[in-house]
C-alpha positions in Angstrom: -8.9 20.5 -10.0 -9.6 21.3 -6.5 -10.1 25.4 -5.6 -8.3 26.9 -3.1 -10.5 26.6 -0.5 -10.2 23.1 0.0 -7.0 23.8 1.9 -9.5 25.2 4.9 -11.8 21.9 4.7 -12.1 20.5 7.8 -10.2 16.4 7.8 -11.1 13.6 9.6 -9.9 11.4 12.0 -9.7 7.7 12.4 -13.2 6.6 14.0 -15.5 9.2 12.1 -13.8 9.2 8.7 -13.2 5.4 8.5 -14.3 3.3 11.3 -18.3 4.6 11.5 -18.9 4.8 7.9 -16.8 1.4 6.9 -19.3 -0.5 10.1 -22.7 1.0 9.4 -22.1 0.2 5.7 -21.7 -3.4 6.7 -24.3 -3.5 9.5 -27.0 -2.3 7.3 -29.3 -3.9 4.7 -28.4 -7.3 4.1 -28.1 -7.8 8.3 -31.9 -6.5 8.2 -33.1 -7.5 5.5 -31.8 -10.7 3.8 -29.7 -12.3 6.3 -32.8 -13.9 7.8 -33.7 -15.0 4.1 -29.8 -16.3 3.5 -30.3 -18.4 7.2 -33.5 -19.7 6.3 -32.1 -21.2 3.1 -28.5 -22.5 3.7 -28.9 -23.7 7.4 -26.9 -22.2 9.9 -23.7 -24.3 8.8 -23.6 -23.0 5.5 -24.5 -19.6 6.3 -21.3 -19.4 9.1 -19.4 -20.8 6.2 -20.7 -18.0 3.7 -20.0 -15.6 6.7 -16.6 -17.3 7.2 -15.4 -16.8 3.1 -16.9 -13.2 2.6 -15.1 -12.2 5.8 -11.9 -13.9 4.8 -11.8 -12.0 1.5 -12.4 -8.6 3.2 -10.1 -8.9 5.4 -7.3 -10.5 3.6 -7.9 -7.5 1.1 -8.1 -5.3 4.2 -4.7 -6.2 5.5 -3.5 -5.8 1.6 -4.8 -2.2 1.2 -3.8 -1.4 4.4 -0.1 -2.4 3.9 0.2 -0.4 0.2 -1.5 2.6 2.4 1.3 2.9 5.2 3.7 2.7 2.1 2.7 6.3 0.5 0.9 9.5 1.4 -2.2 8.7 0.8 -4.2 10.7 -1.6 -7.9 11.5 -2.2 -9.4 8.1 -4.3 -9.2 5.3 -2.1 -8.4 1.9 -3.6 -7.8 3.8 -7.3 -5.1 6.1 -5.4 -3.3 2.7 -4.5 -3.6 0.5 -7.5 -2.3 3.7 -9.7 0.2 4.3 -7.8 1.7 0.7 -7.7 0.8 -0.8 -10.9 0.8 2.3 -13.1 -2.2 5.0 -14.0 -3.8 2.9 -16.5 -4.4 0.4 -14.7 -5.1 1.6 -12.0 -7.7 3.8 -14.1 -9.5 0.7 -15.2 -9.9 -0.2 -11.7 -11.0 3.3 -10.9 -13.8 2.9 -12.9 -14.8 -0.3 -11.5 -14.4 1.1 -8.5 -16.7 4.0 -9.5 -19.7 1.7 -10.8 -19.7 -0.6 -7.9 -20.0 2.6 -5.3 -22.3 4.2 -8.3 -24.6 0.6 -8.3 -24.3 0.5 -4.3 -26.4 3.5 -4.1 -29.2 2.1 -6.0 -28.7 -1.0 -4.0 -28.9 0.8 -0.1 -31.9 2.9 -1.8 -33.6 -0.4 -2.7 -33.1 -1.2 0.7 -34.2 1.8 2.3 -37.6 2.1 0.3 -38.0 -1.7 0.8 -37.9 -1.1 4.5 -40.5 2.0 4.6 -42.5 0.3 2.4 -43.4 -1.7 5.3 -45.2 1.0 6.4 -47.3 1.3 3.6 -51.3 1.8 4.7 -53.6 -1.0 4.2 -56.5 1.4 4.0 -54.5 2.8 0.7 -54.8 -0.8 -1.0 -52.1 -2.8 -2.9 -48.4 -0.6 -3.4 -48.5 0.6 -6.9 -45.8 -0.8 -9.4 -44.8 2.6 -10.0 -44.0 3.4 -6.6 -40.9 1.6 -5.4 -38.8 3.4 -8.5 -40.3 6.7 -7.7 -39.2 6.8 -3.9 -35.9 5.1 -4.9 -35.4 7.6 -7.0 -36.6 10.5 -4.6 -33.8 8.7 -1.7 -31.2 9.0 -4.3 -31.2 12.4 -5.0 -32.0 13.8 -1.0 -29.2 11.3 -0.3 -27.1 12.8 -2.9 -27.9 16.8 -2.5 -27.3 16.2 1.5 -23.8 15.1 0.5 -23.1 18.1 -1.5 -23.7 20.3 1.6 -21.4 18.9 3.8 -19.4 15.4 3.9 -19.0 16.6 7.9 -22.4 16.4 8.4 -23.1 13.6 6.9 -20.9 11.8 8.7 -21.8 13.2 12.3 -25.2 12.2 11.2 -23.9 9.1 11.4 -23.0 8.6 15.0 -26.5 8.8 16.3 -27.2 5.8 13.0 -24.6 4.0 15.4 -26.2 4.2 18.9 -29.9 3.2 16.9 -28.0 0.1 15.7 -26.3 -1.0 19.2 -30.1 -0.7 20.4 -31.8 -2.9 18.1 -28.8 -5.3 19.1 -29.2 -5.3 22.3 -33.2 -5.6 21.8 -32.7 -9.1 19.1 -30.1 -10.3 22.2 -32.8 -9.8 24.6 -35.7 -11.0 22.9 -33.4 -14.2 21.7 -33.0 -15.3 26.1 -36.0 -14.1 27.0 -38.2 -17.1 25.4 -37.5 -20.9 24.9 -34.8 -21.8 22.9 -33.9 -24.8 20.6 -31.7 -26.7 18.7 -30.3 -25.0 15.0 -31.1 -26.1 11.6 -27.6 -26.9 10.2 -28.5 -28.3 6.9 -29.5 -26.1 4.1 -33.2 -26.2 2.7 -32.9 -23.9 -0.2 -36.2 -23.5 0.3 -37.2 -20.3 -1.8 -33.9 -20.5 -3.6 -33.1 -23.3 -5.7 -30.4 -21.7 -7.3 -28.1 -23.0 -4.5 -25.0 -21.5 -2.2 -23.6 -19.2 -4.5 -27.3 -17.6 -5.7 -27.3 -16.5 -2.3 -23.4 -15.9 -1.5 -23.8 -13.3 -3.9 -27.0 -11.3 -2.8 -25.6 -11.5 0.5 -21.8 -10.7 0.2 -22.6 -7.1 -0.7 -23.4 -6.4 2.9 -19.7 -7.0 3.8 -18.5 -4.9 2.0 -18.4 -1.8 3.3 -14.7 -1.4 4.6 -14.4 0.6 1.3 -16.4 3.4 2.4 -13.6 4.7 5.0 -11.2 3.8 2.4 -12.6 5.8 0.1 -12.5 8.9 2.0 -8.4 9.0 2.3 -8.1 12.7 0.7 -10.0 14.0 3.3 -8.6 12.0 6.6 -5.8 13.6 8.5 -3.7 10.3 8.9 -4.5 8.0 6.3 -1.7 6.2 6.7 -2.8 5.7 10.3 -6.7 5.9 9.7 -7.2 3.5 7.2 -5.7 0.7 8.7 -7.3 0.9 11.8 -10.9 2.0 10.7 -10.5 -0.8 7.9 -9.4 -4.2 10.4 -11.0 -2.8 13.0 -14.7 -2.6 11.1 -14.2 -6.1 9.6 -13.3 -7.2 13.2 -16.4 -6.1 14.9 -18.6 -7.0 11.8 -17.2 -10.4 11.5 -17.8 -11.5 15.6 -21.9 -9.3 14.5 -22.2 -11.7 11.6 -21.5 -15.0 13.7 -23.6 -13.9 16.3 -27.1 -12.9 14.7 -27.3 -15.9 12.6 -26.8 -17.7 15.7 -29.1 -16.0 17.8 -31.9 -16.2 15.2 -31.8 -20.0 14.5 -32.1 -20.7 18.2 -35.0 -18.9 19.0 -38.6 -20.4 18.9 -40.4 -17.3 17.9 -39.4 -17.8 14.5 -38.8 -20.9 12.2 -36.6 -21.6 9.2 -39.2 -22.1 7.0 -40.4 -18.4 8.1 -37.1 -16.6 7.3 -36.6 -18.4 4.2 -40.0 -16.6 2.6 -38.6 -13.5 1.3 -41.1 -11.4 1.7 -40.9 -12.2 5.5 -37.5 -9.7 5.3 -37.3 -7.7 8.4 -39.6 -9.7 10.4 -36.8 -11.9 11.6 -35.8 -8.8 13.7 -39.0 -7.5 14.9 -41.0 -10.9 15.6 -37.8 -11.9 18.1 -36.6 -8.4 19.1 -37.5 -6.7 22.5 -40.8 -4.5 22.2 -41.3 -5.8 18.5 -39.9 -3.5 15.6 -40.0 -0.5 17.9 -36.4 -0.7 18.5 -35.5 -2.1 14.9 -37.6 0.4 12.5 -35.4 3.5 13.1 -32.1 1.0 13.4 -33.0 -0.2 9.9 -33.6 2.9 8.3 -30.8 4.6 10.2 -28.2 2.3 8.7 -29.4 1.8 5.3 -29.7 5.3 5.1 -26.3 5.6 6.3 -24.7 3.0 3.7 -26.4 5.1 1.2 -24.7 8.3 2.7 -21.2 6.3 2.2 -21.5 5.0 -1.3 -22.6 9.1 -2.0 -19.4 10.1 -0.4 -16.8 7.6 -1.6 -18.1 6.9 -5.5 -17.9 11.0 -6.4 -14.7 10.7 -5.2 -13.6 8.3 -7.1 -14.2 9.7 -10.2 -12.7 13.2 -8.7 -9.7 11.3 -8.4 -9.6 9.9 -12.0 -10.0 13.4 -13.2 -7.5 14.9 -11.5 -5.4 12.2 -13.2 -6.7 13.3 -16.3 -9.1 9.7 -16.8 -12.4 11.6 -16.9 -13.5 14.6 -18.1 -11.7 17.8 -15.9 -15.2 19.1 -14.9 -15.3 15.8 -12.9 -12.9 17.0 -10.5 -14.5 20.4 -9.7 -15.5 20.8 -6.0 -17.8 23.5 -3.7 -16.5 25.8 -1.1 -17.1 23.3 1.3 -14.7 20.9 -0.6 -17.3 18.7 -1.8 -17.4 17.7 -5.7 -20.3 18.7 -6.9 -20.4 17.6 -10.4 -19.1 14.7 -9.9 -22.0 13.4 -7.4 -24.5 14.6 -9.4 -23.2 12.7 -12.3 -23.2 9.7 -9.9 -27.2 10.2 -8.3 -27.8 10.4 -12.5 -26.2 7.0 -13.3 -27.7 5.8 -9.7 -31.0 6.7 -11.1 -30.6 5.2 -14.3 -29.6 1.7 -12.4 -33.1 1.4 -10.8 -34.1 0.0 -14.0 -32.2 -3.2 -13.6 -35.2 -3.9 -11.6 -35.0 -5.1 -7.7 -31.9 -5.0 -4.7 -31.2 -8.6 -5.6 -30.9 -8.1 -8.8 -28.5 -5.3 -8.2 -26.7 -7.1 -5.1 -25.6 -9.3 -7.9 -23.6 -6.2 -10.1 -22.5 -5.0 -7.2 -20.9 -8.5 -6.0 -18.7 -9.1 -8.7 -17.6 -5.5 -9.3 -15.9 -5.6 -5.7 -14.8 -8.9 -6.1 -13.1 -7.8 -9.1 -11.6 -4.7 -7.3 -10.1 -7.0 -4.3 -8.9 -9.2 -6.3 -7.0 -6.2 -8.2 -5.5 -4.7 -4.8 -4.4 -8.3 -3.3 -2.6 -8.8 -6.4 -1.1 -5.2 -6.0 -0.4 -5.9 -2.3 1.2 -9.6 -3.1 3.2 -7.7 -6.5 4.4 -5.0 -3.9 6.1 -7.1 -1.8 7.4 -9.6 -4.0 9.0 -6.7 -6.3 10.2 -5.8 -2.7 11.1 -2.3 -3.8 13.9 -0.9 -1.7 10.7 2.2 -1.2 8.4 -0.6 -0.2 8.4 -0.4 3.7 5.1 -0.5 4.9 4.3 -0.1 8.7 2.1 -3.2 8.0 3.6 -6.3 6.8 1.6 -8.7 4.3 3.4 -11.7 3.4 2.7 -11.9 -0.8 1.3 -15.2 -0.6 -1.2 -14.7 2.2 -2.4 -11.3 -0.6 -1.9 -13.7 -3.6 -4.5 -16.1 -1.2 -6.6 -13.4 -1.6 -6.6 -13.0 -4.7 -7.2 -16.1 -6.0 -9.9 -17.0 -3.5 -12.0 -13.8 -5.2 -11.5 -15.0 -8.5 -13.0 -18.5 -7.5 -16.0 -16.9 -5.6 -16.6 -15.0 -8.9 -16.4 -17.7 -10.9 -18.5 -19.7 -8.7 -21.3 -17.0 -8.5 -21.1 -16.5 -12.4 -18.9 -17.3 -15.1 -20.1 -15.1 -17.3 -20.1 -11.7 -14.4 -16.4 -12.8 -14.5 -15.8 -12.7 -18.2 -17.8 -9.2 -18.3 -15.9 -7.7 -15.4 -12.8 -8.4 -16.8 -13.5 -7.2 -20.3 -14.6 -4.3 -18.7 -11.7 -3.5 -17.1 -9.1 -4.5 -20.0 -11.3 -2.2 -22.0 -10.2 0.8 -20.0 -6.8 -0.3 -19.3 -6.5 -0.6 -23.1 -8.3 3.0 -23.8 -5.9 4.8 -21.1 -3.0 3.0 -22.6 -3.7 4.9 -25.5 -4.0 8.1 -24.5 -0.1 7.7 -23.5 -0.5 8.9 -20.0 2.8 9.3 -18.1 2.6 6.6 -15.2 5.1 5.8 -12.2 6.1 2.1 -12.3 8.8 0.6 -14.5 9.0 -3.1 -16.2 10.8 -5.5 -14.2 13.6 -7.6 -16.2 21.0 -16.9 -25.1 18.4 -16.8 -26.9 14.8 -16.3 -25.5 16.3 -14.6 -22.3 17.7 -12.0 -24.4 14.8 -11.5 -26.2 12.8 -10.6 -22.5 15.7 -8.6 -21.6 15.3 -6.6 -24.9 11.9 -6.3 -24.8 12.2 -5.3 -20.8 14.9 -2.6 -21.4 13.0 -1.0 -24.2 10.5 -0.8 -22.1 12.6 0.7 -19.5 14.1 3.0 -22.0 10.8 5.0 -22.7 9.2 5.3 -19.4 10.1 7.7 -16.8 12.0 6.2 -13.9 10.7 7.7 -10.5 12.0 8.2 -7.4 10.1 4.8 -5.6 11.7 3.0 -8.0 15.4 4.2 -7.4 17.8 0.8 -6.3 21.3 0.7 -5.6 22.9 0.3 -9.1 26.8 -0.4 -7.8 29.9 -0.8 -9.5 33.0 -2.0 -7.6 36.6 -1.5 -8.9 38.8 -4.6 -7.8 41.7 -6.0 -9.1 41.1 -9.4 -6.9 37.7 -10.8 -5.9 39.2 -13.1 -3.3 41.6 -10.4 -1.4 38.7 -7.7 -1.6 35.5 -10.5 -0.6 34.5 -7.9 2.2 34.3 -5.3 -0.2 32.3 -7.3 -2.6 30.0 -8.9 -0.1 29.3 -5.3 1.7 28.3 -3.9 -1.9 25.8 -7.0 -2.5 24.6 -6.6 0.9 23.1 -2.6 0.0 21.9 -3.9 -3.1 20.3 -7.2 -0.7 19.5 -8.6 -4.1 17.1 -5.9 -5.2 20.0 -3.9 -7.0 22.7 -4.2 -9.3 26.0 -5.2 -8.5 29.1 -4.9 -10.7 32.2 -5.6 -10.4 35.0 -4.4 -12.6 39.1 -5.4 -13.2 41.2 -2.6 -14.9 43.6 -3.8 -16.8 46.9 -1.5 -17.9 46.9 -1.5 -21.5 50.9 -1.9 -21.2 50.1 -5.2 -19.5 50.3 -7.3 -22.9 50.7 -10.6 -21.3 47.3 -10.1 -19.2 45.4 -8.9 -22.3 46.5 -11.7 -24.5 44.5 -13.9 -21.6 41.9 -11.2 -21.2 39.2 -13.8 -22.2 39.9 -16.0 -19.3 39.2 -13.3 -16.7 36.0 -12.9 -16.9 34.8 -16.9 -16.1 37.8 -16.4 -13.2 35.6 -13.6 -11.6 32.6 -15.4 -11.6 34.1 -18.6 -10.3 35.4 -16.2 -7.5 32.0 -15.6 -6.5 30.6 -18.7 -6.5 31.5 -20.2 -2.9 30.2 -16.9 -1.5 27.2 -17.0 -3.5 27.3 -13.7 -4.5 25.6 -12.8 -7.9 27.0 -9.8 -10.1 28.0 -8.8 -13.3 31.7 -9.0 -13.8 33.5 -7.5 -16.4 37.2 -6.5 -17.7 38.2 -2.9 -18.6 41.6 -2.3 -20.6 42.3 1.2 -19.6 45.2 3.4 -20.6 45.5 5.1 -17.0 44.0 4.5 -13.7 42.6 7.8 -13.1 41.1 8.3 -16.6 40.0 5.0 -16.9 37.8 4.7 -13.5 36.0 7.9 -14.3 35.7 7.5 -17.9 33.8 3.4 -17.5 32.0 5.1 -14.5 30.4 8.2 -16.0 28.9 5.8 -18.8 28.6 2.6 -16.9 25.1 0.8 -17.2 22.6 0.5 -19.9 19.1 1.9 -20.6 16.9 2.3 -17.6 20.2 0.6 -15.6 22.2 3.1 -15.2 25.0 3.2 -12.7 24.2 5.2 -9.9 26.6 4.8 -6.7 30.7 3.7 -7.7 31.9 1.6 -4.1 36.2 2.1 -3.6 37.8 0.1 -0.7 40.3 2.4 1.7 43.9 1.1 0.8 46.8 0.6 3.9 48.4 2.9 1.2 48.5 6.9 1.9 49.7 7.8 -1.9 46.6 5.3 -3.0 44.3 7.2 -0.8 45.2 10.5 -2.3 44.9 9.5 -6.0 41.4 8.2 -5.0 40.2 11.0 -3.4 40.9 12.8 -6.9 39.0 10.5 -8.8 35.9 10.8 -6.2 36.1 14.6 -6.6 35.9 14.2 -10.3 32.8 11.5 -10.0 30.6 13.4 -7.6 30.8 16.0 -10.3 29.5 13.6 -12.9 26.6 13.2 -10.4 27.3 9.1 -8.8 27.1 8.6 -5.3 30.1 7.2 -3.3 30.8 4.4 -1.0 33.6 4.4 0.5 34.4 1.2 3.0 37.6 0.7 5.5 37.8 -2.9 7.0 39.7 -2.8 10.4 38.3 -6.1 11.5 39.1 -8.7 9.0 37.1 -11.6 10.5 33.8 -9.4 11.4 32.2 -10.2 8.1 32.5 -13.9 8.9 29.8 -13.2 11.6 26.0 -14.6 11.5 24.4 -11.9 13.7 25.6 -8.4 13.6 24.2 -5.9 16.3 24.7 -2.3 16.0 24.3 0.1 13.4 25.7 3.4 13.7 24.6 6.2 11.5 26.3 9.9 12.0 23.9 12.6 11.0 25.5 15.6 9.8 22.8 17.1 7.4 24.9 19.5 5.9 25.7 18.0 2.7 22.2 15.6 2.0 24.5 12.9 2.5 21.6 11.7 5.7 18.8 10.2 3.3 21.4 8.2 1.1 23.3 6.6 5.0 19.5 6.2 6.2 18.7 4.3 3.0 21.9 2.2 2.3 21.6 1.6 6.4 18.1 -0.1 5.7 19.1 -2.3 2.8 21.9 -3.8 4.8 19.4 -4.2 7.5 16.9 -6.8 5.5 20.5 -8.9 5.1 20.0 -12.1 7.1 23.7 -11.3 8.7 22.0 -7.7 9.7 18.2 -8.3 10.5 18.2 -7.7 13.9 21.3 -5.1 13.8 19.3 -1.9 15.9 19.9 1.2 13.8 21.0 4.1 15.9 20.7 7.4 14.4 23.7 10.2 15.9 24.5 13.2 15.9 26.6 16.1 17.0 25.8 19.9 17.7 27.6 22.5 19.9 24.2 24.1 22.0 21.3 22.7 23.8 19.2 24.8 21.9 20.5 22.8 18.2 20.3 19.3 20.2 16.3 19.6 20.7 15.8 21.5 17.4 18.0 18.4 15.7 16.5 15.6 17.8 13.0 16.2 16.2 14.0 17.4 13.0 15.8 13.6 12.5 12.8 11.8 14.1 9.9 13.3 12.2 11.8 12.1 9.3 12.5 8.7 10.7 8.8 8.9 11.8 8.3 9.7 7.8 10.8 6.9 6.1 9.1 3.9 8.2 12.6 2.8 9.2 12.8 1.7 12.9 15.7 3.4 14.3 16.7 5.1 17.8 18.1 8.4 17.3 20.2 10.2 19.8 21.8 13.8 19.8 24.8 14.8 21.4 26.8 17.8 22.6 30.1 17.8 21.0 32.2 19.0 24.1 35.6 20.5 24.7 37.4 17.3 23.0 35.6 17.7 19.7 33.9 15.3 17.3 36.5 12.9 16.4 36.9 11.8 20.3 32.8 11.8 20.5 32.8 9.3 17.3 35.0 7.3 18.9 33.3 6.9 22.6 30.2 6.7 21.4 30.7 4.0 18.3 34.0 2.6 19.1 31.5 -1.0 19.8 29.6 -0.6 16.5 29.7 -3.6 14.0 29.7 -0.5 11.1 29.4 3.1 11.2 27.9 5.4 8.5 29.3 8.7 8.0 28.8 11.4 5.3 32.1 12.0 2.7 32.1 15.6 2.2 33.6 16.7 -1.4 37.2 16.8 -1.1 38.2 20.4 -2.7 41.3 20.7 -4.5 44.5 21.3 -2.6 42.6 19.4 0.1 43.1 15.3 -0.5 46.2 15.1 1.8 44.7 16.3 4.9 41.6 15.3 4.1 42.7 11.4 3.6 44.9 12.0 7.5 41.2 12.5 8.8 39.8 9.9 6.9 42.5 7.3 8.4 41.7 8.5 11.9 38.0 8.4 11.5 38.1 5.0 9.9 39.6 3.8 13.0 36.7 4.2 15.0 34.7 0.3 14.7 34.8 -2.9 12.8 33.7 -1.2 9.4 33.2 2.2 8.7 31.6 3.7 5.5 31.7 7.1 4.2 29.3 8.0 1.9 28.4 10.9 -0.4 25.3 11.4 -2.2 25.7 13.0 -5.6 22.7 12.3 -7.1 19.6 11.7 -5.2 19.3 15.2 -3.1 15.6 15.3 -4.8 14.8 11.9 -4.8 16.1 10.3 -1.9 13.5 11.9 0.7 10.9 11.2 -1.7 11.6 7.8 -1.6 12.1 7.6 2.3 8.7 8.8 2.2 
């Protein structure tokens, strides 16, 4: 549990938090180190194509987990804060802890790297490099690496600006050294020449060095935007490193200063750099170390974090989430430099690039699936400010598992089973998670089994739908009213549709079985889906609030009841009653009046009125049901334009942000405007100002009693104002409703 100072510790912004550590992840070891060893082997065909498919899977995976983190406030855990969230705590545990090892196994890996590089150095007047010590200086990197972190994430990271400018140098230096001799045509075939194990042996020691987008990702509880951060750091790291990685491997099998068969030997490592680089390793030394050493620095930062975030959840032991007066968690990266430690015994950074491959693999294929889920689910909460289409992220995801399976059949097998493993052992500790089940003869049986499922879990406010119910007597004479209810839902929600029937009417009820199959014939040129059903009720009143209150099944409960305005004023009374007596029983209201008959026959409707009173909480629920009729073909490009109506200059700023930042919050595009109500009132300002609208939203305050005969006069005249116009009251999502606009 984080102590009260972390409210005082200092955030981070786009290029620092995300950007700098996500690109001097990837331009690090493997770039230094082994890309001249993967060039030497596959030729520079295959080694553009191995740059080509690692690139393609960060960056599909990129766009995925950027899209889930627009959708929410981003918490501290990176990619386990957005699987959790979406798919549920245990799974996303399970991927936590994958998560967690591959950031854990990283560090071993960049120290590897880092000791392999100042190794280099190594005195010829000492003799031979002992066995002993690589491990020992490994180790000695991961725990300086580690107890810098504790001080300060902040300086850490500042540290690694200057790691930046050392890289753009030895760029720079290669570019220069590259035009400054003889050139000559590339090898394109591969040689394998010191790896017979083929493409995929060395896809998978060399995709680890493209895969440090997770490294900003993994800093979201401490960025001040995450929603804004992550995306941009993320793409825009995988941008840059993607045109770095085509141009090296170019440059280097080019130049005449050295050959194929050089670069291939790998023990020849860095040499690639310094034999073609201006003024020899001068310029490269301090760019290798500096970015190695700053990799390491990331994969400090982000893994402890990880497993901060799984014990917050409750995952991992609660000490795990304990933190320093500087914010940092301190147990938790200590536990990590121990389980680095104990990973330099797998033996060399190949060895370990090859861990460290399929782990990540494993976690992108996880968040494209979440990403392509997401969208597909198309939850009515689901608005990210970055679109992914589902198959482009279910591209993804499929295009991992094949790498995976590719590199090793068996790493697959073991990845998986270690994943199910702790998505089986948080299933049983019955953790309370956030994302329900989606939903004759076998059909019932899945609808059983979904309901049940439904029945028992908590049902939060992301996953809160449009659950309708619609009294008609006639489907065909009351089409618009049907078709506007099934355009909120937009085929994400429920729609029902029920026919009262007077108990006194014997005649109807001895053909009662008939009606039902007549509804849903009604529907069927329209093609409108719902659930129809009859009612035999004893009195109108009693019998609309009575079916309503208890309407809906399970996790299905009813939660909005839609009425039509009738051309009768005794109707309109009587139904003002029963929607006093319903928003008591806590369902939201709909209320339509159709003054233009034929509007609804129209293809592409083009203004969207909403009237922002705030008084009542009726905003969020007109916002929402505004944006569900908005991803109706008919309504697409409908602009939404947010109104209201104060009586001072003063309230018409104050109001005018207010509605913005939360427009700014929901992620629903929308033009909002404030206006002075004037000498003539609201009533002649609704009218000027909406009298073109194709529908206009206004809140239904609760009718007291004494009240429904005036109140239904204003109603008429209001009504009169456009096309459509809706009234709506929101009786039970004043806690929810901004949480889901969120």
């Amino acid at each position: 549990m984080q102590s009260p100072a972390n409210s005082e510790v200092k955030k981070f912004g786009t290029f620092l938090g995300v950007f700098l550590p996500s690109l001097l992840t990837v331009l690090g070891l493997i770039l230094f180190l082994r890309f001249g060893w993967v060039l030497g082997n596959l030729g520079l065909g295959l080694t553009l194509v191995a740059v080509i498919l690692a690139h393609s899977i960060t960056f599909i995976t990129g766009l995925s987990a950027s899209s889930i983190a627009t959708n929410m406030d981003m918490g501290a855990g990176g990619a386990y804060f957005l699987v959790s969230r979406s798919l549920g705590i245990e799974t996303g545990g399970a991927i936590g802890v994958a998560f967690y090892i591959s950031r854990t196994l990283s560090l071993t890996f960049y120290a590897f790297g880092f000791v392999e590089a100042v190794l280099l150095f190594w005195p010829a007047s000492w003799g031979p490099i002992p066995p002993y010590a690589p491990p020992l200086i490994t180790a000695a990197v991961i725990l300086i690496v580690s107890g810098l972190a504790i001080k300060s994430a902040e300086l850490v990271l500042k540290i690694q600006f200057p790691m930046l400018i050392l890289v753009g140098i030895a760029f720079c230096a290669l570019i220069w050294g590259v035009f400054s001799h003889e050139l000559h045509m590339p090898e394109w075939q591969p040689t394998y020449r010191s790896e017979p194990g083929g493409f995929w042996v060395v896809f998978a020691v060399f995709f680890p060095g493209v895969t440090g987008f997770m490294a900003g990702m993994a800093m979201s509880g401490d960025l001040k935007d995450p929603a804004t951060s992550i995306p941009r750091g993320t793409i825009g790291s995988i941008l840059v490193s993607t045109l770095i990685y085509m141009l090296v491997p170019t440059l280097l099998s080019i130049t005449v200063l050295v050959s194929a068969t050089q670069m291939a030997d790998p023990e020849f490592g860095i040499q690639s750099w310094t034999k073609v680089a201006l003024f020899g390793g001068i310029l490269i030394y301090p760019a290798v170390l500096g970015a190695i050493l700053s990799a390491a620095f990331s994969s400090v930062l982000s893994g402890p974090r990880g497993l901060q975030s799984l014990a917050n959840d409750g995952l991992a032991p609660k000490i795990f989430a304990k933190t320093s007066k500087t914010g940092e968690p301190t147990v938790a990266t200590w536990v990590t430099a121990a389980i680095a430690l104990v990973a330099v015994a797998l033996g060399d950074l190949n060895t370990v690039a090859r861990f460290v491959t399929v782990l990540f693999l494993t976690l992108y294929v996880v968040i494209n699936l979440v990403a392509a889920i997401e969208k597909f689910v198309a939850e009515p909460s689901y608005r990210p400010r970055i679109n992914v289409p589902w198959q482009l992220s279910l591209g993804g995801a499929l295009l991992g598992l094949i790498v995976i399976y590719y590199i090793s059949p068996t790493a697959l097998l073991l990845a998986v089973g270690l994943e199910a493993g702790c998505y089986i052992y948080f299933r049983r500790k019955l953790l309370e998670q956030q994302w329900g089940d989606v939903n004759a003869g076998f059909w019932m049986q899945i609808a059983r089994f979904a309901l049940l499922r439904m029945n028992n879990r908590m049902i939060s406010s992301r996953n809160w739908r449009p659950l309708i119910l619609v009294f008609v007597k006639d489907i065909p004479s009351r089409i618009e009213l049907v078709k506007l209810a099934a355009a909120f839902g937009q085929n994400k929600g429920v729609l029902s549709i029920a026919r009262l029937i007077s108990s006194k009417d014997k005649k109807t009820i001895e053909n009662v079985h008939l009606l039902q199959p007549q509804m849903n014939q009604a529907l069927k040129p329209y093609r409108l889906e719902a659930f129809c059903e009859i009612d035999i009720v004893d009195s109108l009143h009693e019998g609309i609030l009575s079916i309503s209150k208890g309407h809906g099944i399970a996790g299905l409960k009813t939660n909005t009841i839609m009425f039509g305005w009738s051309g009768i004023k005794e109707s309109n009374v009587n139904q003002l009653k029963i929607i006093r007596d319903l928003g008591v029983s806590g369902k939201n209201i709909i209320l339509a009046k159709f003054n233009d008959h034929e509007a609804w026959k129209e293809k592409n409707h083009k203004r969207i009125h909403i009237w922002w009173g705030g008084r009542q909480t009726n905003g969020d629920l007109l916002l929402i049901l505004a944006y569900m009729l908005k991803l109706n073909e008919e309504w697409k490009r409908a602009e939404i334009l947010i109104q209201a109506a104060v009586d001072t200059p003063e309230d018409q700023l104050l109001l005018q942000r207010g509605i913005q930042y939360s427009i700014k919050k929901s992620r629903i595009p929308a033009t909002v405007t404030v206006h002075q109500k004037g000498d003539s009132g609201f009533r002649a300002l609704l009218k000027e100002k909406s009298g073109n609208a194709d529908i206009v939203f206004l809140g239904l305050k609760h009718t007291e009693i004494g009240e429904e005969e005036s109140h239904t006069e204003i109603l008429e005249e209001m009504g009169q104002v456009a096309q459509t116009v809706i009234f709506v009251q929101n009786n039970s999502m004043k806690d929810a409703l901004p949480v889901l606009l969120r």
